[in-house]
N, C-alpha and C positions, 0 to 999 in steps of 0.2 A: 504493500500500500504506500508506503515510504518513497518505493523507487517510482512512484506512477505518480503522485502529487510532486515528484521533483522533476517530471517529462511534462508535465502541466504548466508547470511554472517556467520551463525554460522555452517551452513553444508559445505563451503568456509572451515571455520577455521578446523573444523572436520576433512576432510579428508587428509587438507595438512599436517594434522600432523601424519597421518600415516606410512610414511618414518621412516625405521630401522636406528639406530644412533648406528656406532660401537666404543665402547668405548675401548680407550686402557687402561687395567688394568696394571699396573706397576709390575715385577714380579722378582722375587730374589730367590737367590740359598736357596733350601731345607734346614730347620735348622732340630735339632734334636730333639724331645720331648720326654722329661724324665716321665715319670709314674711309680712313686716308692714309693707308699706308704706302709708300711711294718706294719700290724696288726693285734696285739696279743690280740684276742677277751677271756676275761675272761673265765677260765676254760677246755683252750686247751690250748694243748700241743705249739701251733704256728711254729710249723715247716714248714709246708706249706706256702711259699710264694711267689710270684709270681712280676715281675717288666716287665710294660711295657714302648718299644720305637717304636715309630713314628716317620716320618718325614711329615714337613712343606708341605702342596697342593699349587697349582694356585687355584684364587679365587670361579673361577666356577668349579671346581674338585668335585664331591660327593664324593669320594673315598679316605678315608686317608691312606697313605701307610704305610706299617711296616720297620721299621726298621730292616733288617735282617745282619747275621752272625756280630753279636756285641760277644763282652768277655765283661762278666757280674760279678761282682763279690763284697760280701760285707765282710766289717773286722773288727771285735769288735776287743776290747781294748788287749785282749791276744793274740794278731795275730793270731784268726781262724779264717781260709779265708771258707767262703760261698759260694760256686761256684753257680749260674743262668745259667740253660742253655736254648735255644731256642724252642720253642713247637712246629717242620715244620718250617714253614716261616709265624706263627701268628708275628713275632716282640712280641710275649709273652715268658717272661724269666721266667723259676722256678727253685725252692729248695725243695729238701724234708728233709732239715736239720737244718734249720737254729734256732737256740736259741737266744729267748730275754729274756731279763734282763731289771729291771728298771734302771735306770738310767745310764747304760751301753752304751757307746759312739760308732757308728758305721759308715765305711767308707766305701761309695761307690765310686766302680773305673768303670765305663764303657770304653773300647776300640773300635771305631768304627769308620770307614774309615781312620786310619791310623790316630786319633785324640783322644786325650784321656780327658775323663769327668770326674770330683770326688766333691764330697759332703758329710758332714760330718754331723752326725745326732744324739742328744740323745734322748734313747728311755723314755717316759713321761708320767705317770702313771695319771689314773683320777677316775673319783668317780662314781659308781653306780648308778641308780635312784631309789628313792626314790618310786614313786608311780604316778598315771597318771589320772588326772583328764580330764572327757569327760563336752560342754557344747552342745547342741544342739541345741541355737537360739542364736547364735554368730553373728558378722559382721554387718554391716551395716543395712543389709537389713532381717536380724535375720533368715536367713536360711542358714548361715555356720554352721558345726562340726567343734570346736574349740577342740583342742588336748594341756593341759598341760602337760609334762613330769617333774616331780620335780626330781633335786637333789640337796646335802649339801654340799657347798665348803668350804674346809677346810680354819679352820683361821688362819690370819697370814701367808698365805703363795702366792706368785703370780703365777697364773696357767692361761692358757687358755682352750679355750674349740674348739672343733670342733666336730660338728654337721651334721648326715647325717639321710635323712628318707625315707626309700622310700614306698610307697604307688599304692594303685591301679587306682588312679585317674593320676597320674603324670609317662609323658613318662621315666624321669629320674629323679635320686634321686633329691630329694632337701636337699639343704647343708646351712650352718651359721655356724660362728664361732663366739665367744666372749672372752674378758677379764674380770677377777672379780674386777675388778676398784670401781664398785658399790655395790657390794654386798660380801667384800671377810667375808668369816664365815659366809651366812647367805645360807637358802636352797631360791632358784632359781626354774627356769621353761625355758626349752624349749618351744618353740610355734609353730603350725601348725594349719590348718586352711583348708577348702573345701568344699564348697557346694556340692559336689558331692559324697562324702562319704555315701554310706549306709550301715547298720547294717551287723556286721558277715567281712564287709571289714577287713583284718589285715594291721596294719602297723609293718615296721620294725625300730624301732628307736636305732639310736648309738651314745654312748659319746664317745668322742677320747681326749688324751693328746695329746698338741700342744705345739709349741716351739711360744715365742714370734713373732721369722720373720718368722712362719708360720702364723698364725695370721693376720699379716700385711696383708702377700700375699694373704691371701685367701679375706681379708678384700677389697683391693684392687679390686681382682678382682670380688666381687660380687655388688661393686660401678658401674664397669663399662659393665655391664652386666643387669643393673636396665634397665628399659624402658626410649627412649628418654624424653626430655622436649622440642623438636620441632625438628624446620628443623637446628637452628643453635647451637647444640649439640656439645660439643668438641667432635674431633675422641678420638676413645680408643690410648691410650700409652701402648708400651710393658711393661709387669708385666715379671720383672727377679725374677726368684728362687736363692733355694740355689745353687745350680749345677756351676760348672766353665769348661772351657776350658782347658787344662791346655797346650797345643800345639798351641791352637790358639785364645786367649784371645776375639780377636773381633769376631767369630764365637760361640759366644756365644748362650745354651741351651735354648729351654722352658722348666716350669715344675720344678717339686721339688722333692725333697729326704727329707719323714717323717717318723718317727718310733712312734709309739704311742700304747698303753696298751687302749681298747677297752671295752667296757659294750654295750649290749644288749640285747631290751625291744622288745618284740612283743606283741603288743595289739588288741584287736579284740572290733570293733566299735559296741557298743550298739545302 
């Protein structure tokens, strides 16, 4: 009788909590997202570039919108203006002109909804790899392909590093950035890792120069993008870029404005 009043009570508890619970999400005027990263992959010419803008969804949106009829525009250090222009209404801006220079300072101006965005960027050179060790009984349970990517950081000198790989196992790239805190002058390694890697797979692997408060940013936001530690998890905090307002200070961008000098590795998994 005992165990049939406690089958009562749990189909009781069951079904009362079927009732739809409408939550109100909190919801705020669209920001703008900046997507500008500017990369001069070793051995091209790098004229071709390309900046995107987005604006901010509601929370249940699948749909990110484009930002359209923006004036686009970047200006190194001799005042040549780089005109971006719009691709349709992708919210995708291109060049087919633009010149980089190492360490050549460049400023971006976006104009869009009668507000104006600027961000100021050096472009930042990095180092080749080295060479790319495969292990193939990695990780815990020794059936990861473990990927070292080496390279040689220059010494004596403070560089960062940003890191992208993309692979045929992974929906989207995966990215890491570092500082040579720990190893500046010593040859290093990228890391990647996937039990689901098989032979003849290729990966695309890329070093990028980074500016310190890129670094940060990106550092920041790969913190808060790790997997929870429970239910009582701080929420995420806005991660601000470089990008500014300059019309309306508290209407402030997502998203960053980078220029960085590129190497890349494509490897094919034994």
């Amino acid at each position: 009788m005992k165990n049939y009043l406690f089958i009562l009570l749990f189909l009781s508890l069951f079904f009362n909590c079927q009732d739809v619970i409408d939550v109100d999400v909190p919801t705020a005027a669209p920001k703008l997202v900046i997507e500008a990263s500017i990369n001069w992959l070793d051995g091209s010419l790098g004229n071709n570039q390309e900046i995107k803008l987005s604006l901010t969804s509601p929370f249940y949106e699948n749909e990110i919108p484009p930002a359209n009829n923006a004036t686009v525009t970047v200006t190194d250090s001799n005042g040549t203006i780089f005109n971006f222009i719009e691709d349709g209404n992708t919210g995708i801006y291109k060049t087919t002109t633009f010149t980089p220079s190492i360490d050549e300072v460049y400023d971006l101006t976006i104009n869009y909804n009668n507000e104006t965005y600027t961000a100021t960027e050096k472009l930042r050179s990095t180092v080749p790899f080295d060479y790319v060790e495969q292990k193939n009984d990695g990780g815990f349970s020794g059936n990861e392909v473990e990927i070292k990517a080496y390279f040689t950081d220059p010494e004596n000198e403070e560089n960062y590093y940003f890191f992208e790989l993309d692979s045929p196992t992974e929906i989207n790239p995966v990215i890491d950035a570092s500082d040579d805190v720990f190893f500046d002058g010593n040859q290093i390694f990228a890391f990647f890792s996937s039990e689901d890697l098989k032979p003849e797979d290729e990966l695309t692997i890329k070093i990028m120069g980074s500016s310190k408060q890129f670094y940060e940013y990106i550092f920041l936001l790969l913190q808060q993008t790790e997997p929870d530690d429970g239910p009582f998890q701080v929420q995420p905090a806005t991660v601000r870029g470089n990008c500014i307002n300059e019309t309306n200070p508290d209407n402030f961008p997502l998203g960053f404005f980078r220029v960085s000098q590129v190497y890349e590795l494509v490897y094919s998994i034994e």
